[in-house]
NUFIMI-340530 format. One record per residue (C-alpha): chain; x, y, z. Coordinates in Angstrom, 2 decimals. Example, Ala and Ser with C-alpha at 12.3 -4.5 7.8 and 13.67 -1.06 7.14 Angstrom:
2
@chaine->A&x->12.30&y->-4.50&z->7.80
@chaine->A&x->13.67&y->-1.06&z->7.14
This chain:
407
@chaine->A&x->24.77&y->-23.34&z->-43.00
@chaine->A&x->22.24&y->-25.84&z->-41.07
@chaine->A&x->19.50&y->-24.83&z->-38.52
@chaine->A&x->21.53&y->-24.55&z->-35.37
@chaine->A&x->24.04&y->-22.35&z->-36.50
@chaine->A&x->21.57&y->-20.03&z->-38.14
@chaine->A&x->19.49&y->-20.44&z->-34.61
@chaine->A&x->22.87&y->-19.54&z->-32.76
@chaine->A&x->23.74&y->-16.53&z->-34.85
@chaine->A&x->20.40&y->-14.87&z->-35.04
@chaine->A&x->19.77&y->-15.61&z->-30.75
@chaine->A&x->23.68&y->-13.95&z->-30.23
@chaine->A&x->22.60&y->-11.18&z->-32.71
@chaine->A&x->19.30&y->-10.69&z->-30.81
@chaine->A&x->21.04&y->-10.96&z->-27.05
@chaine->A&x->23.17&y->-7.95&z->-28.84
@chaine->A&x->20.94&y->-5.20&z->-29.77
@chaine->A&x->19.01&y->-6.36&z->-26.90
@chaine->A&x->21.26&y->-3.89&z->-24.55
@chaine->A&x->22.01&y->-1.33&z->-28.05
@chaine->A&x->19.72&y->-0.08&z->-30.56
@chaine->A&x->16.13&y->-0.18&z->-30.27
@chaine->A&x->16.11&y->-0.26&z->-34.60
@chaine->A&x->18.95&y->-2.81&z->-35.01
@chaine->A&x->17.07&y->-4.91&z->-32.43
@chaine->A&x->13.55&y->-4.76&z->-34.64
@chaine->A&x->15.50&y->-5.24&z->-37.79
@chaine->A&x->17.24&y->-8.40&z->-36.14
@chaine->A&x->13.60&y->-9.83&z->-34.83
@chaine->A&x->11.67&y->-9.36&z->-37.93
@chaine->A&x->14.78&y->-11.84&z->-39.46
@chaine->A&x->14.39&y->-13.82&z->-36.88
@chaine->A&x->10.47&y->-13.95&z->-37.31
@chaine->A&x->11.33&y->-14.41&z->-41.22
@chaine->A&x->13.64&y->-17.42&z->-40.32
@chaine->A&x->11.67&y->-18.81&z->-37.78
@chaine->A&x->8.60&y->-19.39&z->-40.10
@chaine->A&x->10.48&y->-21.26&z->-42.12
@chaine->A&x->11.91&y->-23.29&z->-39.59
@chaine->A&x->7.94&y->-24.07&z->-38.41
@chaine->A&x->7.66&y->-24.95&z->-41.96
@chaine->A&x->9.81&y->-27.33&z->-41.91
@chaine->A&x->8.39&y->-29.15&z->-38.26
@chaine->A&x->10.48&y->-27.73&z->-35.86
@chaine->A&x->9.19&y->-29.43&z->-32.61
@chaine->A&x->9.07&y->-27.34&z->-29.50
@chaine->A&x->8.56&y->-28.42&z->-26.20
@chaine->A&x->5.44&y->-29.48&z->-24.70
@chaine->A&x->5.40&y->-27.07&z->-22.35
@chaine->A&x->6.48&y->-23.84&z->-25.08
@chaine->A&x->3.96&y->-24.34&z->-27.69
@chaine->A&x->0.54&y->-23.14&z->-25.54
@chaine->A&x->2.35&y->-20.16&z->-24.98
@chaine->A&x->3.80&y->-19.93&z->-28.49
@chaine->A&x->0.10&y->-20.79&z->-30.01
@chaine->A&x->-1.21&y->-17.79&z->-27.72
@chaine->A&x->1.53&y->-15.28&z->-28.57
@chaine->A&x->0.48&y->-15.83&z->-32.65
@chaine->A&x->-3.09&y->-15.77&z->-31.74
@chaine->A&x->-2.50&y->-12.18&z->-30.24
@chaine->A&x->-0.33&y->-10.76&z->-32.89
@chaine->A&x->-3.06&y->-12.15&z->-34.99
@chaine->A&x->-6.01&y->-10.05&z->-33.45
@chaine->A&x->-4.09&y->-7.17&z->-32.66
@chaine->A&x->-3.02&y->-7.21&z->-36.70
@chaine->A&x->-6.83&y->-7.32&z->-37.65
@chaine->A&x->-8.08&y->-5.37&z->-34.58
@chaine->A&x->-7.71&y->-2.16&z->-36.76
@chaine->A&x->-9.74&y->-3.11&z->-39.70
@chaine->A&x->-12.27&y->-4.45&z->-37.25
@chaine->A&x->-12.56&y->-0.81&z->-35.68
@chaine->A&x->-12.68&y->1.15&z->-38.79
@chaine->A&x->-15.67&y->-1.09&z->-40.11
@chaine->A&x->-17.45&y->-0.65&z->-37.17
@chaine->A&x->-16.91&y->3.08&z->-37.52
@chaine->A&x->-13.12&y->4.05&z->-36.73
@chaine->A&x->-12.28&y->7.42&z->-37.88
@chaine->A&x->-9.20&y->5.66&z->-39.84
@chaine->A&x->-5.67&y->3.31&z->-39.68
@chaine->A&x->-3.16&y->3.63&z->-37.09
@chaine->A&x->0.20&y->4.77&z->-38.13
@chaine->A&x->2.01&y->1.93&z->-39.88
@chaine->A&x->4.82&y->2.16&z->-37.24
@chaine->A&x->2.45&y->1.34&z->-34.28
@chaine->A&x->0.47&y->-1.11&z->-35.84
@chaine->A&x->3.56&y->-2.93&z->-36.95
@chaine->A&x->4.02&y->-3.63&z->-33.68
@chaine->A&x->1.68&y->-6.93&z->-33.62
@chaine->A&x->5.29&y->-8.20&z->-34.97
@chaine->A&x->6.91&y->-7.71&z->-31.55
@chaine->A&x->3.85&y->-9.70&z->-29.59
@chaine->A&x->4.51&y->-12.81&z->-32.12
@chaine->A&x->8.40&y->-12.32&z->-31.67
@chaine->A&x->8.07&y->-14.27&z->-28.67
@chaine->A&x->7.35&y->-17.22&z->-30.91
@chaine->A&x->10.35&y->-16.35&z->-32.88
@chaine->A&x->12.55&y->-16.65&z->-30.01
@chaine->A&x->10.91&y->-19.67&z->-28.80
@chaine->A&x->11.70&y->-21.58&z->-32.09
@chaine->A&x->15.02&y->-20.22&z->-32.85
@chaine->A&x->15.98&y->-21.33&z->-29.55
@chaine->A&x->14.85&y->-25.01&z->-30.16
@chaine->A&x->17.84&y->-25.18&z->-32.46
@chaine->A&x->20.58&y->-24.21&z->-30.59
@chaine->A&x->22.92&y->-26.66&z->-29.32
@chaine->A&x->26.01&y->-24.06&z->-28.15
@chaine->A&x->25.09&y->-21.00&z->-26.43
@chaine->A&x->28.25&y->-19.76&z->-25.78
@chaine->A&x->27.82&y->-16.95&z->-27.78
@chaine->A&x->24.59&y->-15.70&z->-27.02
@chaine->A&x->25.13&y->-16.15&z->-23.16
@chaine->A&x->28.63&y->-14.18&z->-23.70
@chaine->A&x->27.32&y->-11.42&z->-25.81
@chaine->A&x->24.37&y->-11.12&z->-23.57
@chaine->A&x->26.34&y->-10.43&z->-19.88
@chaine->A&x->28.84&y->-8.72&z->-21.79
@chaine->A&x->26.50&y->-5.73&z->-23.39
@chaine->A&x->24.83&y->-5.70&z->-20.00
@chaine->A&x->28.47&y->-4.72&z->-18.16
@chaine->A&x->28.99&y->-2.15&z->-21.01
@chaine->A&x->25.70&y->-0.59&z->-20.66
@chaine->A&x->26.24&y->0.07&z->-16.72
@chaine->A&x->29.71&y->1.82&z->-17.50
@chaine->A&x->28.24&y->3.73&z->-20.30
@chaine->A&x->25.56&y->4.77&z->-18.05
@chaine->A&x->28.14&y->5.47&z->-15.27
@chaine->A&x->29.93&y->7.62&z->-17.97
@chaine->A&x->26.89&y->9.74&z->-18.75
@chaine->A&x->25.78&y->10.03&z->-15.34
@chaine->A&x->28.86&y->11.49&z->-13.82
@chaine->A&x->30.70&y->13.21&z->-17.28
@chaine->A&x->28.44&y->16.07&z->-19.23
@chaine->A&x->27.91&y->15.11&z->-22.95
@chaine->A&x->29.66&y->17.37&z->-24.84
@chaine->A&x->31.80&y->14.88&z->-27.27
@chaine->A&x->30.24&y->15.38&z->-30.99
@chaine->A&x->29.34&y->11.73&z->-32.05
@chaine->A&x->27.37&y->11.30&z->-35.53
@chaine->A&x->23.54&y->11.45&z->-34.65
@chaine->A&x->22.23&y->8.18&z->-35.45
@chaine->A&x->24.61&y->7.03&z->-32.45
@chaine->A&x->23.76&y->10.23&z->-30.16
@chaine->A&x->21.74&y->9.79&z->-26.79
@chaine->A&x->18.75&y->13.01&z->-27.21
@chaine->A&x->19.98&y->15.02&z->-24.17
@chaine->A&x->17.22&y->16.95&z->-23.91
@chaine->A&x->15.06&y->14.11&z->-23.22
@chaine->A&x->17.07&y->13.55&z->-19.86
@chaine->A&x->18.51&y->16.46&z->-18.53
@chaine->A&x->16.68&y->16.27&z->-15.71
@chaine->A&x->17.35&y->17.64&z->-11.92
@chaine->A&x->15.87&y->15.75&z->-8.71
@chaine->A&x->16.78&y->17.15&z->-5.43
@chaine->A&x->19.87&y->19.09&z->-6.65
@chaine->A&x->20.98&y->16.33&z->-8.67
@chaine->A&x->22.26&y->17.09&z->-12.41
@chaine->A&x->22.14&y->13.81&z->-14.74
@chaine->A&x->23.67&y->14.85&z->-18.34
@chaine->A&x->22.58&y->11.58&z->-20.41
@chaine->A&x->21.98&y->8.92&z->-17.45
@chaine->A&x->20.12&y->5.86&z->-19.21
@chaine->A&x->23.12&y->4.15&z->-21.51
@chaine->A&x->24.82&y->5.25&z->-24.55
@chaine->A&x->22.21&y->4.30&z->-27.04
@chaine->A&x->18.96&y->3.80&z->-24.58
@chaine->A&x->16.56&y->6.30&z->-23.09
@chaine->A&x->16.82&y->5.60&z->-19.44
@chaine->A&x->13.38&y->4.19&z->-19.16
@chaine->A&x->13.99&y->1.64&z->-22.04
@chaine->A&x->17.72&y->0.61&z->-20.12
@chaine->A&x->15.74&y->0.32&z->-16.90
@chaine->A&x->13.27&y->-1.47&z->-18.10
@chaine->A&x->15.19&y->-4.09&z->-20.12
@chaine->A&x->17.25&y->-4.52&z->-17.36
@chaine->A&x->14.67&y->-5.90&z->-15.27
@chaine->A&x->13.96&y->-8.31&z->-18.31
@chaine->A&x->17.58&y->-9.27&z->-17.84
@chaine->A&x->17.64&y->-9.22&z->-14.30
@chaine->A&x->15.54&y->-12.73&z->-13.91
@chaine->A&x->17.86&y->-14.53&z->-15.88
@chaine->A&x->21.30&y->-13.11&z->-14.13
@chaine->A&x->19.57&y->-14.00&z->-10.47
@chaine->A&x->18.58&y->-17.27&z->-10.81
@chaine->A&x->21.64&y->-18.54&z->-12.82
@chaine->A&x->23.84&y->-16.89&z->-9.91
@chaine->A&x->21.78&y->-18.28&z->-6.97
@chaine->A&x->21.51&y->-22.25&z->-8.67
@chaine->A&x->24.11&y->-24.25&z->-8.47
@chaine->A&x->26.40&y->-24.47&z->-11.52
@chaine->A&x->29.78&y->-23.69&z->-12.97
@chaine->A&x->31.57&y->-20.91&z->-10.25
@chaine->A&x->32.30&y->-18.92&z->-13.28
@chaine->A&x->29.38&y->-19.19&z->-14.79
@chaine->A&x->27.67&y->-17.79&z->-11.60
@chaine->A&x->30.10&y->-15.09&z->-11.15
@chaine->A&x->29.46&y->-13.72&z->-14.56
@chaine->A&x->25.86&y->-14.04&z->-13.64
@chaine->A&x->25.79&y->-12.50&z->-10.23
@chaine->A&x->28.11&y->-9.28&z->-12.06
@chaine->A&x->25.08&y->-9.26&z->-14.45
@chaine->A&x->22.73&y->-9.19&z->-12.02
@chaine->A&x->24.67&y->-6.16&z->-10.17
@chaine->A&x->25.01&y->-4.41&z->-13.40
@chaine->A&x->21.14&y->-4.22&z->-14.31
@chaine->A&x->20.21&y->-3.21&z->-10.46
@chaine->A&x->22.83&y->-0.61&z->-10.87
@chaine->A&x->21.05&y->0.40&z->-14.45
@chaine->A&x->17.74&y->1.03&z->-12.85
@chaine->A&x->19.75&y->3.14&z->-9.70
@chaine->A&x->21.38&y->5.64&z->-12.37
@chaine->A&x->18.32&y->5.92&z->-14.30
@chaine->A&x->16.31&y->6.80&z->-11.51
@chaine->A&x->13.68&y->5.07&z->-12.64
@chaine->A&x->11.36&y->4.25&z->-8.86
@chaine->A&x->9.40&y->1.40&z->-10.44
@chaine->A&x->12.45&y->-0.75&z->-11.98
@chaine->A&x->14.17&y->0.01&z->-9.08
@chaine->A&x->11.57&y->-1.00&z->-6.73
@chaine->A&x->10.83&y->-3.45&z->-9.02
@chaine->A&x->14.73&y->-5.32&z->-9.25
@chaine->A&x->14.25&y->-5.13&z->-5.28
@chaine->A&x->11.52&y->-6.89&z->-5.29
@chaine->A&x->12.63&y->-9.78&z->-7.65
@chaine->A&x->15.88&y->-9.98&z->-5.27
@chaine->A&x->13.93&y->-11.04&z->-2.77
@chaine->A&x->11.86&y->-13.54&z->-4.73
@chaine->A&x->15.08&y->-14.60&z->-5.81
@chaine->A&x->16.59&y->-14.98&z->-2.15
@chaine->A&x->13.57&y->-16.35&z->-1.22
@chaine->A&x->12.79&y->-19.15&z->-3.78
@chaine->A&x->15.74&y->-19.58&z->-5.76
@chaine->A&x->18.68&y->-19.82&z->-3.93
@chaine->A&x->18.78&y->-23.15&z->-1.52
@chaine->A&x->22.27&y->-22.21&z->0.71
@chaine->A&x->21.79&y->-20.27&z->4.02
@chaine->A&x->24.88&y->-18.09&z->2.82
@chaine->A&x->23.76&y->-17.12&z->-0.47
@chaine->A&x->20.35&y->-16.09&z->1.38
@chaine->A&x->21.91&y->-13.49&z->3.62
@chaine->A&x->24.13&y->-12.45&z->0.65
@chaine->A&x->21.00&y->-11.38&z->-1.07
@chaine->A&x->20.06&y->-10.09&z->2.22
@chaine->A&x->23.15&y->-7.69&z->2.35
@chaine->A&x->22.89&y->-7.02&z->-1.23
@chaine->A&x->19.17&y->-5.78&z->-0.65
@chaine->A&x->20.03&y->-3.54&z->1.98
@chaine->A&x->22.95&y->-2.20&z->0.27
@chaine->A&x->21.34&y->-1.36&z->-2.41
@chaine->A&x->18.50&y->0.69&z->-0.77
@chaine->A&x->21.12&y->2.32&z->1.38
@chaine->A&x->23.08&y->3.62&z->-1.63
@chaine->A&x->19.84&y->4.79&z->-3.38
@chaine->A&x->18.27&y->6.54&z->0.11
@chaine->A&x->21.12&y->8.35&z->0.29
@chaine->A&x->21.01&y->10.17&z->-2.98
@chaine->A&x->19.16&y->13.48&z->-2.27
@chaine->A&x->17.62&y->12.88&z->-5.98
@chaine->A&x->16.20&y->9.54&z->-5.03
@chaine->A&x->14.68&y->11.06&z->-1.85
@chaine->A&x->12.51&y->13.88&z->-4.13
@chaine->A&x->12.10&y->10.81&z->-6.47
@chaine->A&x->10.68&y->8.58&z->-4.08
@chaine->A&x->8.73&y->11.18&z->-2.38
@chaine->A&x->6.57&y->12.11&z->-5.43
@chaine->A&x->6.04&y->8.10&z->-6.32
@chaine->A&x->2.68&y->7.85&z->-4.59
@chaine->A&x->1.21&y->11.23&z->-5.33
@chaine->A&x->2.12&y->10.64&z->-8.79
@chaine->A&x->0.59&y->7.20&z->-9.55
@chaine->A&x->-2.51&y->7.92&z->-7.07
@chaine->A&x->-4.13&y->11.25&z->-8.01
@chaine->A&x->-1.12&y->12.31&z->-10.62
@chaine->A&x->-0.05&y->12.01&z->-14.39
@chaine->A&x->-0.65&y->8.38&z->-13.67
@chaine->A&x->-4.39&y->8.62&z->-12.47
@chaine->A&x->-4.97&y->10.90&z->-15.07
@chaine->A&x->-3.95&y->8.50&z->-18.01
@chaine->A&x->-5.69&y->5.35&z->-16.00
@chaine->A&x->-9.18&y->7.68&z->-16.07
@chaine->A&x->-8.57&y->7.98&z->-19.93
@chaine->A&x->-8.14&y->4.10&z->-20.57
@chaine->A&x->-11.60&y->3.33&z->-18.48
@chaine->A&x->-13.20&y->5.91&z->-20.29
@chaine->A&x->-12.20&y->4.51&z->-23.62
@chaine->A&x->-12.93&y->1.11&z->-22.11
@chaine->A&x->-16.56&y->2.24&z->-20.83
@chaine->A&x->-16.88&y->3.30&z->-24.80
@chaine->A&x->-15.62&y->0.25&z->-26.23
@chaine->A&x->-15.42&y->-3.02&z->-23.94
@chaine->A&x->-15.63&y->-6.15&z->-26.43
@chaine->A&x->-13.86&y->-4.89&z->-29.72
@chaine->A&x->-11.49&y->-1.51&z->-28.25
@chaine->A&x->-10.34&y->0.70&z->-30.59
@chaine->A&x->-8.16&y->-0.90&z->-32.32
@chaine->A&x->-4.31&y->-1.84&z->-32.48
@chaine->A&x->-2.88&y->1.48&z->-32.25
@chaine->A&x->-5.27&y->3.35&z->-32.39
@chaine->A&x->-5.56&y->4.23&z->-28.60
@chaine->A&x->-3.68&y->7.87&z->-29.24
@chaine->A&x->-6.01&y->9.57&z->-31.81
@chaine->A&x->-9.32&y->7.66&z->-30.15
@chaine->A&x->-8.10&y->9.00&z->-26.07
@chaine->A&x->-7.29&y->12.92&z->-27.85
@chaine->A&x->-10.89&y->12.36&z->-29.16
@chaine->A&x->-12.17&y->11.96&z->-25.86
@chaine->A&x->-10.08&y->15.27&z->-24.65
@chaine->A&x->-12.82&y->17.61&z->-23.77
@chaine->A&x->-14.40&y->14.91&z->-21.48
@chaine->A&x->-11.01&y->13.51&z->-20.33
@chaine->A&x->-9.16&y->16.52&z->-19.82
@chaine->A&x->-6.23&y->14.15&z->-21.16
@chaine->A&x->-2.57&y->15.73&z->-22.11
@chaine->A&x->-1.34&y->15.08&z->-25.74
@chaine->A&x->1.93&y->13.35&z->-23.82
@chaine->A&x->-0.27&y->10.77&z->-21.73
@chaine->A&x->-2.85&y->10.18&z->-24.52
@chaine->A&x->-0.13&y->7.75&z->-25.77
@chaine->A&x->-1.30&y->4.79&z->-23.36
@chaine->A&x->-3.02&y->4.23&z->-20.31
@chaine->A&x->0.16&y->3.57&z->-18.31
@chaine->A&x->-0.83&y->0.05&z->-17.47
@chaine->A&x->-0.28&y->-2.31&z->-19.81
@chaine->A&x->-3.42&y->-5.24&z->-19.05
@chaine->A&x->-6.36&y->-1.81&z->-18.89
@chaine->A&x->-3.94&y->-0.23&z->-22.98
@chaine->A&x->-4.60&y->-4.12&z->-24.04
@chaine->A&x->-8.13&y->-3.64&z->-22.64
@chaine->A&x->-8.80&y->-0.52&z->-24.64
@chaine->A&x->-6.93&y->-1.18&z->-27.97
@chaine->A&x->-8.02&y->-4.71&z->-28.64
@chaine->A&x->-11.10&y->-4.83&z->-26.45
@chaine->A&x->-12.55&y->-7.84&z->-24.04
@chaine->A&x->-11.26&y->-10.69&z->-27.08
@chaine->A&x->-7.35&y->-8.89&z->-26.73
@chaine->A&x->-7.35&y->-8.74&z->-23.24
@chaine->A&x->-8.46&y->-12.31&z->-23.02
@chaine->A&x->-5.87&y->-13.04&z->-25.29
@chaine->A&x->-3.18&y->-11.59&z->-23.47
@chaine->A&x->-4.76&y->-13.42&z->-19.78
@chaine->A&x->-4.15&y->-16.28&z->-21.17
@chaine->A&x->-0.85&y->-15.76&z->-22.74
@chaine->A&x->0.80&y->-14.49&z->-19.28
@chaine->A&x->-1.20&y->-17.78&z->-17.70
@chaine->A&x->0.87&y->-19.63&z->-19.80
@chaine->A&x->3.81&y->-18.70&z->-19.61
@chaine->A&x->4.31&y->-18.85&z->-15.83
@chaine->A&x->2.68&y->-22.06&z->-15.80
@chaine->A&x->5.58&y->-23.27&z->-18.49
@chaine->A&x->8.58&y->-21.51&z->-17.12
@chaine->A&x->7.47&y->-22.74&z->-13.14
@chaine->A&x->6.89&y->-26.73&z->-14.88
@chaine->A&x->10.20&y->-26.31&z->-16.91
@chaine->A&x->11.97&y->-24.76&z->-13.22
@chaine->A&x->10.74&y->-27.67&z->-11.35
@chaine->A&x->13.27&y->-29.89&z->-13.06
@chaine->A&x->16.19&y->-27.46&z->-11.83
@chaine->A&x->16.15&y->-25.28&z->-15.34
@chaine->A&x->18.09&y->-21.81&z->-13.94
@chaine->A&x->16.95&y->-20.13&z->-17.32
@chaine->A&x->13.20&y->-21.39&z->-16.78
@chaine->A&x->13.09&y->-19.85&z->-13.44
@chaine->A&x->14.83&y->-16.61&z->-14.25
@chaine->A&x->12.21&y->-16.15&z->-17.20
@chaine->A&x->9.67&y->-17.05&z->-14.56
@chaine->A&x->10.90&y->-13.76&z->-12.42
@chaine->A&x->11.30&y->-11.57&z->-15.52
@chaine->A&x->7.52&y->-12.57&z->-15.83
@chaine->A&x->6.88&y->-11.14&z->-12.26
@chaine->A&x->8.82&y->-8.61&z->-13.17
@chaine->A&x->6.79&y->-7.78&z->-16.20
@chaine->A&x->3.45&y->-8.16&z->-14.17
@chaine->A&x->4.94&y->-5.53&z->-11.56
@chaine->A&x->6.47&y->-2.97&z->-14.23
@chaine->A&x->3.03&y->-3.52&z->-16.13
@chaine->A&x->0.76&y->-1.94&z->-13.16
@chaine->A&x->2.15&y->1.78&z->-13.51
@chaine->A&x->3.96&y->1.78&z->-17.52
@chaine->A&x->2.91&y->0.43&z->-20.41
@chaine->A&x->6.19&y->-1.49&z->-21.64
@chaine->A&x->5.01&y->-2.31&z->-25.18
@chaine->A&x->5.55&y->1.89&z->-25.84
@chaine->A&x->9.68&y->0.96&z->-26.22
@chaine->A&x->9.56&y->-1.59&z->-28.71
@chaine->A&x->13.06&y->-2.51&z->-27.23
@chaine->A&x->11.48&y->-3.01&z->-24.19
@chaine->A&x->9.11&y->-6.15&z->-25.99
@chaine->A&x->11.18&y->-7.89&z->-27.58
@chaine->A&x->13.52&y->-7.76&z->-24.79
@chaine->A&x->11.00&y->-9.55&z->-22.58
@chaine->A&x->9.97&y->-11.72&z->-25.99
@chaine->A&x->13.70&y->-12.87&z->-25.93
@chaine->A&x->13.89&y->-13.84&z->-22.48
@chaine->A&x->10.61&y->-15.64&z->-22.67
@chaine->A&x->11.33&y->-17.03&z->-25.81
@chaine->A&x->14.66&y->-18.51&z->-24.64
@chaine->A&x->12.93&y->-19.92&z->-20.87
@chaine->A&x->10.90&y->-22.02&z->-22.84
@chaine->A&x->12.99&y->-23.70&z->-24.72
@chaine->A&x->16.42&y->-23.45&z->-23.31
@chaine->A&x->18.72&y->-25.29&z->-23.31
@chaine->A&x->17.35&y->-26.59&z->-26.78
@chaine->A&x->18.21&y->-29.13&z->-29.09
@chaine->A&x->20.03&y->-31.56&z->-26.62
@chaine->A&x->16.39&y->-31.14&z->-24.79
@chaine->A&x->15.13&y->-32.04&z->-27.37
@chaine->A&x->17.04&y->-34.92&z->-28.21
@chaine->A&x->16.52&y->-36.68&z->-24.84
């Protein structure tokens, strides 16, 4: 089997699990890590413009790998579980994407299985939303209903979030997805292949509506507009995105749950839970600025810090921003690290979108989307949630591959 079939199967594998499994999708990037090594081995050539970014992504995997021995020899109580600090893999699984991707020279199946899981993951979460759970399914497969029987403003959800996803780590990834669905269905190309897109692009809006999740939602409105904006180039595809906007917010203002939901957004990240767990990062900051804590380690070292804090065993897990957790963990050297990484990337998916690239620029607003999601959650928590974004990322730098390559 050569490279681009390997490439191909791994990439429509990975587009998969990306809307399934959160374990099926780690098991499928650590092969893809696995296979992409060897492919750098062998001089794979990237793009120009992917291999800052790629260089950058290794460099902090790298740190945040060591980050933990670094801690514990300048006085770290001990390790980090071996489950969190595993998760350097998913920061360097951006690389893996990146150079499987190279390869490809169909993406058919990918593309396919990609827009496909995305249209079963909205009716599964329609299911959920609407039906209460009550069909015995084997465990491994089962949604934990407790985690999401919630009620907002008279509103009962039974398992909203997707068959196999907790709603956060649906919403999320759908905003990851999102990018790639608008810009495809606002550029001009095949009228199927924009349909497909533009149902896509309904489908993960829809996701973050039934989740009732306020910051994807606000979030996928906000990238619509970019979208509209700077994407699309016809007058009637602008006011489409204009009606699908309002739409949109219409449907969601006029669900009594979204109006408690909204309501309680700017208490909540101002002096809330959200304040609360942004006071614990600065303090663990203040404590450690150049070095952090290390890689993982930012749970045990914030419930240290409890009788000063006053922080809550479930917000010790992260400071709910993702550039002030990288701050803390992997101190002034990780956040650098990760600076310069984001810097990179838009720079290479906006030069790669200047030549007309759809998947370029629709990485380029899953990277806004990223930033925006990244001020109030910490979206490395749901490993799904990484290598979701690492796939998209991965893929706008290199796509469409080989025949890139080539010329």
């Amino acid at each position: 089997m050569n490279r681009a079939r390997v490439a191909t199967l791994l990439l429509a594998a990975w587009a998969t699990a990306f809307w399934l499994s959160e374990g099926l999708l780690q098991a499928i990037a650590d092969v893809s890590l696995l296979v992409a090594a060897v492919l750098a081995l062998r001089g794979t050539v990237l793009p120009r413009e992917a291999r800052g970014p790629v260089r950058l992504a290794l460099a902090l995997a790298g740190w945040q790998a060591v980050s933990p021995l670094v801690a514990r020899a300048l006085g770290a109580p001990g390790f980090p579980p071996a489950s969190l600090w595993l998760h350097a893999l998913d920061t360097a699984a951006l690389a893996a994407a990146a150079l499987l991707g190279a390869q490809v020279v169909r993406w058919t199946w990918p593309e396919a299985l990609f827009v496909a899981g995305g249209l079963l993951s909205l009716g599964l979460s329609m299911l959920q939303h609407l039906v209460r759970w009550s069909v015995p399914i084997p465990g491994f497969l089962r949604v934990p209903v407790d985690r999401v029987h919630e009620t907002f403003g008279g509103e009962d959800r039974y398992a909203a979030g997707g068959f196999f996803f907790h709603r956060l780590r649906l919403a999320h990834a759908s905003i990851a997805a999102l990018g790639p669905a608008l810009a495809t269905a606002l550029r001009p190309a095949a009228m199927r292949r924009r349909w497909l897109a533009a149902a896509l692009a309904v489908a993960c809006i829809a996701c973050t509506v039934l989740a009732y999740a306020r910051a994807a939602f606000l979030t996928a409105l906000l990238l619509v507009l970019v979208a509209g904006v700077a994407v699309a180039r016809d007058a009637r595809v602008r006011a489409a995105v204009v009606v699908l906007l309002l739409a949109v917010a219409g449907a969601a203002l006029m669900s009594p749950g979204w109006h408690a939901r909204l309501g309680a957004a700017t208490e909540n990240f101002v002096g809330g839970e959200r304040a609360l767990a942004r006071s614990a990062g600065w303090d663990l900051v203040h404590g450690h600025p150049w070095l952090g804590v290390g890689f993982g380690n930012y749970r045990q070292a914030a419930l240290s810090r409890q009788p000063v804090t006053g922080i809550t065993d479930l917000l010790s897990r992260d400071a709910h921003s993702i550039a002030l957790t990288v701050w803390a963990e992997t101190g002034l050297v990780g956040l650098v690290l990760w600076l310069l990484l984001q810097a990179s990337l838009l720079v290479a998916f906006l030069r790669r979108g200047r030549g007309g690239n759809p998947v370029a620029l629709g990485a380029a607003l899953s990277w806004l989307g990223y930033q925006t999601l990244g001020v109030a959650h910490h979206l490395p928590f749901h490993p799904s949630v990484a290598l979701g974004f690492a796939f998209v990322w991965g893929v706008g730098l290199v796509h469409p591959g080989q025949p890139s390559a080539e010329r």
